[in-house]
C-alpha positions in Angstrom: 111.6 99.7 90.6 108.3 101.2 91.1 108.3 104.2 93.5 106.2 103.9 96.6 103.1 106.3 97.2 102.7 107.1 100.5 100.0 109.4 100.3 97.1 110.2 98.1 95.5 113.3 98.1 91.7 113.4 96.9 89.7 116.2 95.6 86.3 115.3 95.6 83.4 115.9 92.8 80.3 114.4 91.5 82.1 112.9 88.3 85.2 113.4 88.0 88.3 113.0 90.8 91.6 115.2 91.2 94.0 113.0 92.9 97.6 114.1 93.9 100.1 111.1 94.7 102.7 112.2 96.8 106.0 110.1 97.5 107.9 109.5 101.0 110.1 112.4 100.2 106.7 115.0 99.6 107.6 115.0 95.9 104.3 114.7 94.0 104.5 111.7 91.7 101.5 112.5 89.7 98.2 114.9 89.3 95.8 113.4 87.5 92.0 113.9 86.9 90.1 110.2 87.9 86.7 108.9 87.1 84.6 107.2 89.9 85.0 103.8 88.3 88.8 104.7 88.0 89.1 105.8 91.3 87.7 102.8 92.6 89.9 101.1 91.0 92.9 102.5 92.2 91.9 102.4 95.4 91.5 98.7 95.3 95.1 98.1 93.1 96.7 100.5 95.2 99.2 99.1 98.1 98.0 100.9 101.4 99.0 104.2 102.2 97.5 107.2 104.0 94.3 108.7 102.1 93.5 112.6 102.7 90.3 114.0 101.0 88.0 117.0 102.5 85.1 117.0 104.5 81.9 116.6 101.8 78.7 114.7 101.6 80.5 111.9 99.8 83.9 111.9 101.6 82.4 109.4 104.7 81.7 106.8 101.3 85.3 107.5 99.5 87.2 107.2 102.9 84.7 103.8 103.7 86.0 102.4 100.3 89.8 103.1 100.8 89.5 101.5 104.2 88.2 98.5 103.0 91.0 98.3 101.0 93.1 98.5 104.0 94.3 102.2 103.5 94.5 104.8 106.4 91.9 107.8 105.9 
Protein backbone atom coordinates (compact mmCIF):
# COMPACT_ATOMS: atom_id res chain seq x y z
CA UNK A 1 0.00 0.00 0.00
CA UNK A 2 1.12 3.26 -1.03
CA UNK A 3 1.47 5.85 1.85
CA UNK A 4 -0.65 8.99 1.56
CA UNK A 5 1.02 12.55 1.19
CA UNK A 6 -0.80 14.98 2.82
CA UNK A 7 1.37 17.73 2.30
CA UNK A 8 3.89 19.01 -0.08
CA UNK A 9 6.26 21.46 0.66
CA UNK A 10 7.76 23.56 -2.31
CA UNK A 11 10.89 25.60 -2.48
CA UNK A 12 10.78 27.65 -5.35
CA UNK A 13 13.63 28.49 -8.14
CA UNK A 14 14.01 29.34 -11.66
CA UNK A 15 15.06 25.65 -12.75
CA UNK A 16 15.16 23.47 -10.47
CA UNK A 17 12.44 22.56 -7.40
CA UNK A 18 13.06 21.30 -3.73
CA UNK A 19 9.95 19.58 -2.69
CA UNK A 20 9.49 18.01 0.76
CA UNK A 21 6.55 15.34 0.99
CA UNK A 22 5.35 15.10 4.35
CA UNK A 23 2.93 12.15 5.54
CA UNK A 24 -0.29 12.47 7.97
CA UNK A 25 1.89 11.66 10.81
CA UNK A 26 4.65 14.84 9.94
CA UNK A 27 7.13 12.17 8.97
CA UNK A 28 8.82 13.48 5.70
CA UNK A 29 8.41 10.76 3.03
CA UNK A 30 10.86 12.26 0.65
CA UNK A 31 13.26 15.31 -0.31
CA UNK A 32 13.90 15.47 -3.55
CA UNK A 33 15.26 18.12 -6.06
CA UNK A 34 12.30 18.50 -9.14
CA UNK A 35 12.52 20.02 -12.55
CA UNK A 36 9.68 22.36 -13.82
CA UNK A 37 8.47 19.75 -16.30
CA UNK A 38 8.72 17.22 -13.30
CA UNK A 39 7.02 19.27 -11.09
CA UNK A 40 4.30 19.73 -13.27
CA UNK A 41 3.93 16.61 -13.46
CA UNK A 42 3.59 15.63 -10.07
CA UNK A 43 1.41 18.07 -9.48
CA UNK A 44 -1.01 16.73 -11.97
CA UNK A 45 -0.38 12.70 -10.94
CA UNK A 46 -0.53 13.70 -7.45
CA UNK A 47 -3.97 12.83 -5.41
CA UNK A 48 -4.89 16.32 -3.69
CA UNK A 49 -3.42 17.32 -0.68
CA UNK A 50 -2.38 20.69 0.89
CA UNK A 51 0.41 22.61 -1.17
CA UNK A 52 2.78 25.14 0.91
CA UNK A 53 5.41 27.09 -1.11
CA UNK A 54 6.71 30.88 -0.18
CA UNK A 55 5.70 34.06 -1.20
CA UNK A 56 7.87 34.78 -4.76
CA UNK A 57 7.20 36.12 -8.18
CA UNK A 58 6.35 32.70 -9.47
CA UNK A 59 4.58 31.19 -6.37
CA UNK A 60 0.84 32.93 -7.66
CA UNK A 61 1.63 30.48 -11.13
CA UNK A 62 2.85 27.18 -9.08
CA UNK A 63 -0.15 27.57 -6.50
CA UNK A 64 -2.57 28.37 -9.91
CA UNK A 65 -1.35 24.98 -11.29
CA UNK A 66 -1.80 22.85 -8.15
CA UNK A 67 -5.25 24.16 -7.84
CA UNK A 68 -6.20 23.28 -11.07
CA UNK A 69 -5.27 20.07 -10.17
CA UNK A 70 -7.65 20.25 -7.32
CA UNK A 71 -5.02 20.63 -4.50
CA UNK A 72 -5.35 23.17 -1.52
CA UNK A 73 -2.55 26.03 -1.71
Amino acid sequence: MATKISMLAIDLAKGSFQVCAVGPDGTVLYNRALSRTRLAALLAEQPTCIVAMEACATSHHWGRVAQRHGHEV
